[in-house]
C-alpha positions as CSV (number, residue, x, y, z in Angstrom):
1,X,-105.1,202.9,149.0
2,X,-105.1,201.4,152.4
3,X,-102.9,198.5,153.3
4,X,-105.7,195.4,152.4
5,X,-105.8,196.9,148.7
6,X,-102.3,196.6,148.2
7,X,-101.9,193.7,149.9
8,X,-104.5,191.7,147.4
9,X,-102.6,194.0,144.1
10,X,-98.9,193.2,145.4
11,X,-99.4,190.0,147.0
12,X,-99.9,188.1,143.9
13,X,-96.9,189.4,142.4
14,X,-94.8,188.6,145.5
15,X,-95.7,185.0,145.7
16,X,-95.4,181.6,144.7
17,X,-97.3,178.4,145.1
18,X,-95.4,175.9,146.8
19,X,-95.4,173.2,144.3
20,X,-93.8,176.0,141.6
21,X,-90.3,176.1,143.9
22,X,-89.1,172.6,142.8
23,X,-90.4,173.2,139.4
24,X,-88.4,176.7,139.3
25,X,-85.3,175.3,140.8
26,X,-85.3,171.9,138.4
27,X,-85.6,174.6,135.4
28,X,-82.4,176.5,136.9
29,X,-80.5,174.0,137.3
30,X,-81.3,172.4,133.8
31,X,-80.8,175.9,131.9
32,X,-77.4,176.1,134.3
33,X,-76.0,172.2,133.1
34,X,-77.2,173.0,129.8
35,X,-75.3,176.6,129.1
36,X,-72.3,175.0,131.0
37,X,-72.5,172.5,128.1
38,X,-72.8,174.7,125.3
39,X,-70.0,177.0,126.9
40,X,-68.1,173.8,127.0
41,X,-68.2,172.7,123.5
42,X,-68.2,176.0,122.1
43,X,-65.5,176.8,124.4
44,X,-64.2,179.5,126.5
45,X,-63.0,181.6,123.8
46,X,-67.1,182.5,122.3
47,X,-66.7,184.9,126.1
48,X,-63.6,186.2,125.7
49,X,-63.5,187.9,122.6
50,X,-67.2,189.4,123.0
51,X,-68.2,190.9,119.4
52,X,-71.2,192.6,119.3
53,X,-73.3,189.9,117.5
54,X,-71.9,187.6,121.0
55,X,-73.3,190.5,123.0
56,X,-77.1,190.1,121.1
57,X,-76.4,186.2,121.7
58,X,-75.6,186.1,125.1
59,X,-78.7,188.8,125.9
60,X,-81.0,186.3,124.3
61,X,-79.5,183.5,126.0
62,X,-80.2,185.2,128.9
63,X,-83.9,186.3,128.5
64,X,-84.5,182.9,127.4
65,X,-83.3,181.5,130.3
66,X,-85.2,183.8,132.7
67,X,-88.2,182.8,131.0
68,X,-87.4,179.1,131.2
69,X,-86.4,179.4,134.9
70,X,-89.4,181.5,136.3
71,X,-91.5,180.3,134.1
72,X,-95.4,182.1,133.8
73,X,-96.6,183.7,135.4
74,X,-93.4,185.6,136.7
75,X,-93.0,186.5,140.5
76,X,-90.7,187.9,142.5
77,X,-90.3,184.8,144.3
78,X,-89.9,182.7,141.8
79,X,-87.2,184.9,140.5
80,X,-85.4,184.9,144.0
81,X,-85.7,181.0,143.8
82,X,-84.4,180.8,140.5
83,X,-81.5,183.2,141.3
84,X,-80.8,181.3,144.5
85,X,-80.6,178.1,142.8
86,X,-77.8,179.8,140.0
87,X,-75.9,181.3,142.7
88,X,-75.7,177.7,144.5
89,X,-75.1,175.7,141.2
90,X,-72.2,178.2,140.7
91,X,-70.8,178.0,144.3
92,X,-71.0,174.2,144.1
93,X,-69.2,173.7,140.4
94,X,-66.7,176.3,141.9
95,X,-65.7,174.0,144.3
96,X,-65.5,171.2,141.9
97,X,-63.8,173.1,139.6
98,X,-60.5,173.6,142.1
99,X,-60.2,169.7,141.9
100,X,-58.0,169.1,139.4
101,X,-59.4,166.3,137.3
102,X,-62.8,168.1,137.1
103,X,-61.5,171.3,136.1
104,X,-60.1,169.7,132.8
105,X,-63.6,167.9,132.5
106,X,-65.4,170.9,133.0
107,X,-63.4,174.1,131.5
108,X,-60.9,171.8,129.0
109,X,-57.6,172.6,129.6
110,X,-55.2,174.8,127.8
111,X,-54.1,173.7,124.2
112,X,-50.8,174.5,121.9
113,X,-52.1,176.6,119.0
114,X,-48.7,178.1,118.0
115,X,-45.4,175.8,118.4
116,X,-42.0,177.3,117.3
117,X,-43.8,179.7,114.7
118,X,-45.9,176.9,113.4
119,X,-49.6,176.9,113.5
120,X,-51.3,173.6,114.5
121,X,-54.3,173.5,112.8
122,X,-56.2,170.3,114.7
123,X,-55.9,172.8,118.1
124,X,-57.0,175.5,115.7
125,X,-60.1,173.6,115.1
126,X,-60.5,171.8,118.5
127,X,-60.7,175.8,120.1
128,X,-62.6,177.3,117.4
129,X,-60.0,179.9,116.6
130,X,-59.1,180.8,113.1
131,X,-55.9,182.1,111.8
132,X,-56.8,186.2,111.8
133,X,-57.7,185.1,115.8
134,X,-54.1,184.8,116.2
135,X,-52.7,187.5,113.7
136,X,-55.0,190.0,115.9
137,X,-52.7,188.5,118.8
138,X,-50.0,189.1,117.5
139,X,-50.4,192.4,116.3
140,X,-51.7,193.3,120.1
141,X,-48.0,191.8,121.4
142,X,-46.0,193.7,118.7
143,X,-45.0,190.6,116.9
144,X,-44.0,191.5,113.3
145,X,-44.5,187.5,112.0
146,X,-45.2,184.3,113.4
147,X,-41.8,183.1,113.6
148,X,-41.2,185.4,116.5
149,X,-43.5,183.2,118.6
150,X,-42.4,180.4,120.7
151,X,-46.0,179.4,121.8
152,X,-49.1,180.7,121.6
153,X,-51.7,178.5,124.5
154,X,-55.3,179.2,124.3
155,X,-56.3,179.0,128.2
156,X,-59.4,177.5,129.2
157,X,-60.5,181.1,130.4
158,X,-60.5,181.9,126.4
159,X,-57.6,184.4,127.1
160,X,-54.8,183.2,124.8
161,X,-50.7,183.5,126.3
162,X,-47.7,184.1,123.9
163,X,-43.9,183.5,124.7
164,X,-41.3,184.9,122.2
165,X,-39.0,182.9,120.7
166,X,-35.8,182.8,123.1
167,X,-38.0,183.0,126.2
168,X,-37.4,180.3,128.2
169,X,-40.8,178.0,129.9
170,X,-40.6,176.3,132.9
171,X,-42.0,172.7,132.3
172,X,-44.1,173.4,135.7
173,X,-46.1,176.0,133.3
174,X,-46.8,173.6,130.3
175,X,-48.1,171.0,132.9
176,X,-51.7,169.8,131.8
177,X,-51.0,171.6,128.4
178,X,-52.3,169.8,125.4
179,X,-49.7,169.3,122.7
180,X,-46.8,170.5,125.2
181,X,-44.7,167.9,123.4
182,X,-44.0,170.2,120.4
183,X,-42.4,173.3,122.6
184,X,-39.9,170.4,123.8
């Protein structure tokens, strides 16, 4: 095969018309904005405690997302554009995610599920965790019953932190913690 013959069977592969870039970068970023949403009102927690069905999900949200951002016919282009695009939507939220303010809009903040061995059902609810969520916590820390716990705070990260009873928090850690009130 000399060069001009694989030229004309590669080339079309490698390529992308110009008016497909803003199309492919428009579909990143929407796909991007839209599974930031639905990470944001599912929360955190759906990624942090990966079952096996969540592992078939998150594949599938993936595929469809590669097909929504290259779009048809697939190139290798427009899958550098697309990825290009990702890789700067997630560089510029990272940024706005170390201010503050925007990093409770974006990520929520962390919330009270467990105050003094009580169980507070409306954060229950609000982070979509369910009571054998937190007795699988507990039995990972050792606890033998809920009265041992202090507090239990589901972080935004979906990671969840537990103090014993009798261990002392620093206010400075509960700052920004929804339903601090109830460890005071």
């Amino acid at each position: 095969m000399d060069l001009e013959e694989w030229v004309a069977l590669v080339g079309p592969a490698l390529g992308i018309e110009l008016w497909r870039i803003p199309v492919v970068m428009l579909s990143a970023i929407g796909i991007y904005l839209a599974f930031l949403l639905l990470v944001r009102l599912f929360t955190p927690r759906v990624l942090a405690r990966l079952t096996v069905f969540d592992a078939v999900v998150l594949v599938m949200f993936g595929a469809v997302a590669g097909r929504v951002v290259i779009g048809h016919p697939p190139t290798l282009a427009a899958g550098v554009v697309g990825l290009a695009t990702l890789m700067a939507m997630e560089a510029f939220f990272g940024a706005v995610r170390s201010t503050t303010g925007l990093r409770a809009l974006l990520q929520g903040g962390p919330v009270v599920v467990v105050a003094h061995g009580e169980v507070v059902e409306k954060a229950l609810r609000r982070t979509h965790l369910s009571r054998l969520d937190i007795n699988a916590v507990l039995r990972r820390a050792g606890i033998g019953s809920l009265g041992e716990v202090q507090a239990l705070i589901a972080e935004p990260s979906g990671e969840l932190s537990l103090f014993r009873r009798g261990q002392p928090i620093d206010a400075e850690l509960l700052e920004g913690v929804r339903g601090a009130e109830l460890l005071r």
